[in-house]
C-alpha positions as CSV (number, residue, x, y, z in Angstrom):
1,X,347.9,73.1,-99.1
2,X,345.1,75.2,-97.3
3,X,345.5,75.1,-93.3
4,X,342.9,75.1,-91.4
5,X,341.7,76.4,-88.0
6,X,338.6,74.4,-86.8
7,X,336.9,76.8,-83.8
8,X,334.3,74.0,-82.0
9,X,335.1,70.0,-82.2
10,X,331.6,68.7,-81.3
11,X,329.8,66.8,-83.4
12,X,329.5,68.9,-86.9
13,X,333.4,70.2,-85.9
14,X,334.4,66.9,-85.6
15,X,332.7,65.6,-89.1
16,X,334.2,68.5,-91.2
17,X,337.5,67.7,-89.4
18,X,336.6,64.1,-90.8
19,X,335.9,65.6,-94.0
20,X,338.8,67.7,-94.5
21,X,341.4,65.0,-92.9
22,X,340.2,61.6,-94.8
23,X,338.4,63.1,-97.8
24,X,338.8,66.3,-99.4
25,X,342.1,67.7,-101.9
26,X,344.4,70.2,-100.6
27,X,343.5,71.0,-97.1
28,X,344.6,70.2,-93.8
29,X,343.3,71.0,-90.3
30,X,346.4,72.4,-88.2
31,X,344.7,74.0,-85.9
32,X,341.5,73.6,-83.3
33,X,339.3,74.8,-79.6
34,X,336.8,73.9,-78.0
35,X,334.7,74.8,-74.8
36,X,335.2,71.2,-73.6
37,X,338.9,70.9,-73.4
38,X,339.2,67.7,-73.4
39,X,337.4,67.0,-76.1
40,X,340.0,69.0,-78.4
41,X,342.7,67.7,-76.8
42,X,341.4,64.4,-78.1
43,X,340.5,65.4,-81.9
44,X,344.0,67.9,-82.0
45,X,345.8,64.4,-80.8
46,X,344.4,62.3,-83.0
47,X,344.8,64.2,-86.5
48,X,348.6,65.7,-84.9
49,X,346.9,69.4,-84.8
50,X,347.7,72.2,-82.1
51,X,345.4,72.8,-79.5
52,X,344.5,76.2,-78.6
53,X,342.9,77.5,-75.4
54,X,340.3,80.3,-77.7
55,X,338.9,80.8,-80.9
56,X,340.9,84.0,-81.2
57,X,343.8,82.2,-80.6
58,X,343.6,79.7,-83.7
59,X,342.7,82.7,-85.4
60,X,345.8,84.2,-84.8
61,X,348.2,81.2,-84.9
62,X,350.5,81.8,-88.0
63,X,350.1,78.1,-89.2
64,X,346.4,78.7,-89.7
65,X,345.4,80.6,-93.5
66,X,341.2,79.7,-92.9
67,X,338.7,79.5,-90.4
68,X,335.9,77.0,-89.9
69,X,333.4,78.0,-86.7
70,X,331.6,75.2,-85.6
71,X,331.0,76.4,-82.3
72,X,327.5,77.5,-80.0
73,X,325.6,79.6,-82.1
74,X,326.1,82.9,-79.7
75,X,329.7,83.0,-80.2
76,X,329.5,82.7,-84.2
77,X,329.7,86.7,-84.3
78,X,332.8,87.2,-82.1
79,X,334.9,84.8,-84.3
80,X,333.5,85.6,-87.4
81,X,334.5,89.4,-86.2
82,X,337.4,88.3,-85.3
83,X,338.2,86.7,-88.9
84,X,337.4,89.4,-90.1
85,X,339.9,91.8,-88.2
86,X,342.5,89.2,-89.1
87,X,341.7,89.2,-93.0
88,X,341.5,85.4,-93.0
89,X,338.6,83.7,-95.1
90,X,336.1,81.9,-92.5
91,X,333.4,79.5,-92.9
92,X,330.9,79.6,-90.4
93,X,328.3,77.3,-90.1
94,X,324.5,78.1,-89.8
95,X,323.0,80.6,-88.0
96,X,326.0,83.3,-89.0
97,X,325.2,85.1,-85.7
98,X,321.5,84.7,-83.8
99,X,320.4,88.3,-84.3
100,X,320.0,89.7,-87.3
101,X,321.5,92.9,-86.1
102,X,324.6,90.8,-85.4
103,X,324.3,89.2,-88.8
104,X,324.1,93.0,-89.6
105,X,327.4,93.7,-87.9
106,X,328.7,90.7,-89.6
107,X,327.8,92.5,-93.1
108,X,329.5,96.3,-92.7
109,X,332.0,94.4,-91.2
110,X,333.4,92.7,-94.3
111,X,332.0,95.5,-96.7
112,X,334.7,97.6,-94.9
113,X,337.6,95.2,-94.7
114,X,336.8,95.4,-98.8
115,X,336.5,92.3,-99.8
116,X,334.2,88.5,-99.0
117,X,335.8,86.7,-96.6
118,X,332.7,85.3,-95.2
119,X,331.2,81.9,-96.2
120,X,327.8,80.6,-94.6
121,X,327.2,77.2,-94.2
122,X,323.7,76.4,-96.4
123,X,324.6,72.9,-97.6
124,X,321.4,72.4,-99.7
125,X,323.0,75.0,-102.6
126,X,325.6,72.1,-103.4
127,X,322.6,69.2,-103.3
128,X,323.1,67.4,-106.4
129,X,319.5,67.1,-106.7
130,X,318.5,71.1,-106.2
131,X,321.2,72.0,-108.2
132,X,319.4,70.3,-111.3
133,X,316.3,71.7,-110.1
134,X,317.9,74.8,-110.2
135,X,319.9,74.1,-113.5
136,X,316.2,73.1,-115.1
137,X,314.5,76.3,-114.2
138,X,317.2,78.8,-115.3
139,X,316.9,76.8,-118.4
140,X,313.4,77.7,-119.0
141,X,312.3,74.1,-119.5
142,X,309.1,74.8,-117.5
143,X,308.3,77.9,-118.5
144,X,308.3,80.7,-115.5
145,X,307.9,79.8,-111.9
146,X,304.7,80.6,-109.9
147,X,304.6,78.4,-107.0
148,X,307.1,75.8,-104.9
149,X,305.6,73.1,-102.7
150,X,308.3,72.5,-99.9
151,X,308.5,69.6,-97.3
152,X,310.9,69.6,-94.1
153,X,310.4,66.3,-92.2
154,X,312.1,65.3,-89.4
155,X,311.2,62.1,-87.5
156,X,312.1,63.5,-84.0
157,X,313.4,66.4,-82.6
158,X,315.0,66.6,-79.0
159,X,313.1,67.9,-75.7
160,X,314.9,71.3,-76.2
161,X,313.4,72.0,-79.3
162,X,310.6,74.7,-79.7
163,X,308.3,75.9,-82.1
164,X,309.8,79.6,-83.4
165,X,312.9,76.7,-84.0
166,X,310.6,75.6,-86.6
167,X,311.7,78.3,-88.1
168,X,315.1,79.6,-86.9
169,X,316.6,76.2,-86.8
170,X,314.7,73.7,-89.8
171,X,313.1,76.3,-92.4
172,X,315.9,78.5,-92.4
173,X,317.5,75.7,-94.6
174,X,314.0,76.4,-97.2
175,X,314.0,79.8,-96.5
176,X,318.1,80.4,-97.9
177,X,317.4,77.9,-100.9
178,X,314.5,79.6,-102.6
179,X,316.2,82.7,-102.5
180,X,319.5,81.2,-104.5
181,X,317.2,79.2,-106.5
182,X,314.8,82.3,-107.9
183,X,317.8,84.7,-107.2
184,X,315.4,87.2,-105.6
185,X,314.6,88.4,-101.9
186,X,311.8,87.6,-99.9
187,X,309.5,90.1,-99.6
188,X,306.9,88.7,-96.7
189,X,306.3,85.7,-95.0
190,X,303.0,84.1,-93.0
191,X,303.1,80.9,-90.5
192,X,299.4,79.3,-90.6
193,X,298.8,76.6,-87.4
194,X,297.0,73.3,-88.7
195,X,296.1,70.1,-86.1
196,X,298.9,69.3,-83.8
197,X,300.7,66.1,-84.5
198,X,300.4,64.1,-80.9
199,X,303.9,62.5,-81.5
200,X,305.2,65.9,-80.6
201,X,303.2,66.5,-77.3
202,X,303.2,70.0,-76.2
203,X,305.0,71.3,-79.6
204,X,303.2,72.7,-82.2
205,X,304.1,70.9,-84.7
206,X,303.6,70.6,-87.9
207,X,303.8,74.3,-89.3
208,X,302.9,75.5,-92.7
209,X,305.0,78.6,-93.5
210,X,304.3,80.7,-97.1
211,X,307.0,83.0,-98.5
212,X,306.3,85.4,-101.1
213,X,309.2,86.4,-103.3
214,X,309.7,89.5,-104.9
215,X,309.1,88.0,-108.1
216,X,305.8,86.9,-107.1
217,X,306.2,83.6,-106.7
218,X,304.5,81.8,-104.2
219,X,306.8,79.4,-101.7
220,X,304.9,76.8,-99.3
221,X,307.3,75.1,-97.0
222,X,305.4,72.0,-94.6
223,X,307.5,72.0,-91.6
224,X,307.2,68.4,-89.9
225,X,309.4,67.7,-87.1
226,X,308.0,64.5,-85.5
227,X,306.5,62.5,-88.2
228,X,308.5,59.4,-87.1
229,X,309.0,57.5,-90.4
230,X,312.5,59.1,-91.5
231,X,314.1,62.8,-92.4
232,X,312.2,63.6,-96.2
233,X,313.0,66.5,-97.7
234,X,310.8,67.5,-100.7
235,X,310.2,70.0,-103.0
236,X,308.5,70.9,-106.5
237,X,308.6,74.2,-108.8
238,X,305.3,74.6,-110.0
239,X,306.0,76.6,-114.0
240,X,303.6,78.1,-116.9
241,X,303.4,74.7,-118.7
242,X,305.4,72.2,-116.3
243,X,306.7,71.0,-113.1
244,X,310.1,69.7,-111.9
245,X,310.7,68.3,-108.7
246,X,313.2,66.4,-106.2
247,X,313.3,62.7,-107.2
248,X,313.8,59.7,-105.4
249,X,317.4,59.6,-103.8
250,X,317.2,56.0,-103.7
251,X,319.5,53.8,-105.8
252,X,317.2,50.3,-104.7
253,X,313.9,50.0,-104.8
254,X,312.5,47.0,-102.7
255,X,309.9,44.3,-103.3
256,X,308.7,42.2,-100.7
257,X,305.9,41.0,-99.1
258,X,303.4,42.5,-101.8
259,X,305.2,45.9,-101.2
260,X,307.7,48.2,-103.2
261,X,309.7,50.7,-100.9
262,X,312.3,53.0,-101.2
263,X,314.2,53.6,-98.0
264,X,313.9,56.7,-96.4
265,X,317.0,58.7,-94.9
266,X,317.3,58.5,-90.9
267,X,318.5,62.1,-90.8
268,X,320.1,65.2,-92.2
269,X,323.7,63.8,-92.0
270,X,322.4,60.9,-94.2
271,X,320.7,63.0,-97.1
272,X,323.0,65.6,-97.0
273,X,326.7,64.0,-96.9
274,X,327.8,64.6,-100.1
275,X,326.4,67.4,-100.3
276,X,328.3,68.8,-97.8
277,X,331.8,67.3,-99.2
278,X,331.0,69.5,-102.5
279,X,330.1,72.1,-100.2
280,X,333.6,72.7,-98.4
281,X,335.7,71.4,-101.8
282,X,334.3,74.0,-103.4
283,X,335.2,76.2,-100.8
284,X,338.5,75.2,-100.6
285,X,338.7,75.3,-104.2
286,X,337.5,79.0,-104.1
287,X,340.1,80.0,-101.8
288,X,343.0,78.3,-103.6
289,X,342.5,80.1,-106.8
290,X,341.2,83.8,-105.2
291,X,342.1,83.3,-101.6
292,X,338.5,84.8,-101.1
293,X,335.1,82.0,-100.9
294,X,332.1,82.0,-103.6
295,X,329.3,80.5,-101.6
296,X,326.4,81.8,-99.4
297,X,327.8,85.0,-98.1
298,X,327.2,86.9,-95.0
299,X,324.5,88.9,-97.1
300,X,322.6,85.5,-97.5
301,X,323.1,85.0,-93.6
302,X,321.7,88.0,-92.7
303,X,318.5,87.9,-95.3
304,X,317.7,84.6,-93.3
305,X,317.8,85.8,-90.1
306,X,316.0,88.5,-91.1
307,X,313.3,86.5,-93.2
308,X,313.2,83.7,-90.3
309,X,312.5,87.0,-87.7
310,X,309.8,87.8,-89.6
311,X,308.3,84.3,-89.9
312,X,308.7,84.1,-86.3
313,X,306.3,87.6,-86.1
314,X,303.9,85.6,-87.9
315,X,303.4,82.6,-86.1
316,X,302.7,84.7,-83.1
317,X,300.7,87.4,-85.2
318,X,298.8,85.1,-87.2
319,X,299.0,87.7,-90.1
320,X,301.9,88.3,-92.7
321,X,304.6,90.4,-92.1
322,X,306.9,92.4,-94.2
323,X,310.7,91.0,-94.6
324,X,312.9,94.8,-94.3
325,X,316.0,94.7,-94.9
326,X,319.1,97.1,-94.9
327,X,320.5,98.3,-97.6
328,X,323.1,95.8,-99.5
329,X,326.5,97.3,-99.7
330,X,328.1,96.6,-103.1
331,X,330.2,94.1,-102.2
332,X,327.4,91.8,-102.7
333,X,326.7,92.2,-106.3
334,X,324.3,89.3,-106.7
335,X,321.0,88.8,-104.0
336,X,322.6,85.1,-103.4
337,X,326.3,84.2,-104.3
């Protein structure tokens, strides 16, 4: 049985802890922190775990073998770190730190301690529908990629939310996928800046961001953030004599009225559930047979923060701009795990 230390009991924390609790095979949280206190007094009550005053503390606690950071963004790189230091596997979820330097630190980090410990949290690799995407273009059915036509749509975002998050926060999701799904880098990226959608008022929003892999295939990703109707996440590979593309998730279609609909997710947490449940089985899984994780590694976390630092660039630029990135210790073997 895999014990777990959950770092960050808000709303994600708190569905993994779900997840891993009512769900999942083999695992059990023992272990959790959160800046509210109260909070994770009330989740380490309810699921009989200890309640620790810091993320370095559940670290450190001897009935803890894994980490799961679920906490603000800014603090992903001191746990991680800390992980690290303990030689205990952790699973952070997205961004791995908010820099790319600090991804970067991230990175030597584990390449010293020797071997992955590190696991990112980029759901959409264990998407039952990209997967046979994925499983249909390494098979060659459609011939070699040129181009994918991407589509991020959110119905609303929250008053907080501003347009390099575009970016940082929804297109990173695009941004990790295409490079697991052509297992190649991305070489440059360019933002262009169509009519503003009035639903989103001062934001400008929607974006249309173009990737260009190393393999010279072309990636467009529509980023929509306030197109009100539901969350709709699309994408087609575009091959020398075919296409394949994301299909309807819906197992009803319904007539009424003179129309035939198919209902539209209300958000990520809807089209992505079991996705993620594959997602952190697997990594448990991974761990139970190796004791080290298999998924997106801290190589993949830095490539998007660097990738999404140089979209950013090109929103305000209005030209492309190169993707640089450091050299890849040998730990990671593969461009995506």
């Amino acid at each position: 049985m895999l014990r777990i230390g959950v770092i960050g009991t808000g709303m994600i924390g708190q569905d993994h802890i779900r997840r891993m609790t009512h769900v999942l095979a083999g695992v059990r949280v023992t272990a959790v922190t959160d800046v509210n206190a109260s909070v994770a007094e009330a989740v380490g009550a309810r699921i009989g775990a200890t309640v620790h005053a810091t993320g370095e503390e559940v670290i450190a606690d001897s009935s803890v073998d894994a980490v799961v950071v679920c906490s603000w963004g800014p603090t992903h790189e001191q746990y991680v770190l800390a992980a690290i230091a303990a030689g205990k596997p952790v699973f952070c979820e997205k961004p791995l730190a908010t820099t790319a330097e600090a991804c970067l630190r991230i990175v030597e980090a584990e390449a010293a301690h020797g071997r992955r410990l590190v696991q990112v949290g980029y759901m959409r690799r264990y998407d039952s529908a990209y997967r046979e995407l994925k499983k249909i273009l390494d098979a060659g059915d459609i011939g070699a990629p040129l181009m994918m036509h991407c589509a991020h749509r959110n119905a609303r975002v929250p008053s907080h939310y501003e347009k390099e998050m575009a970016i940082t926060d929804t297109a990173v999701h695009e941004i990790d996928m295409v490079r697991w799904m052509f297992g190649t880098e991305i070489k440059a990226a360019r933002v262009l800046v169509p009519r503003k959608n009035r639903n989103g008022g001062e934001l400008q929003d929607p974006l249309f961001l173009i990737l260009e892999m190393a393999n010279e295939v072309l990636v467009d990703v529509e980023i929509s953030v306030n197109i009100r109707y539901g969350y709709d996440i699309r994408g087609e590979i575009v091959g020398e004599h075919g296409t394949a593309s994301l299909g309807s998730l819906s197992p009803v279609r319904v007539r009424t009225s003179l129309r035939a609909a198919d209902p539209v997710p209300a958000d990520w947490r809807e089209r992505f559930l079991a996705a993620y449940d594959v997602e952190f089985q697997e990594w448990i899984d991974s761990l139970a047979r190796t004791g080290a994780p298999v998924g997106p590694s801290a190589w993949d976390g830095y490539a998007a923060a660097v990738v999404s630092d140089a979209a950013v660039a090109a929103l305000h630029s209005g030209s492309a701009e190169n993707v640089e990135l450091a050299e890849q210790p040998k730990l990671y073997s593969e461009v995506t795990a």
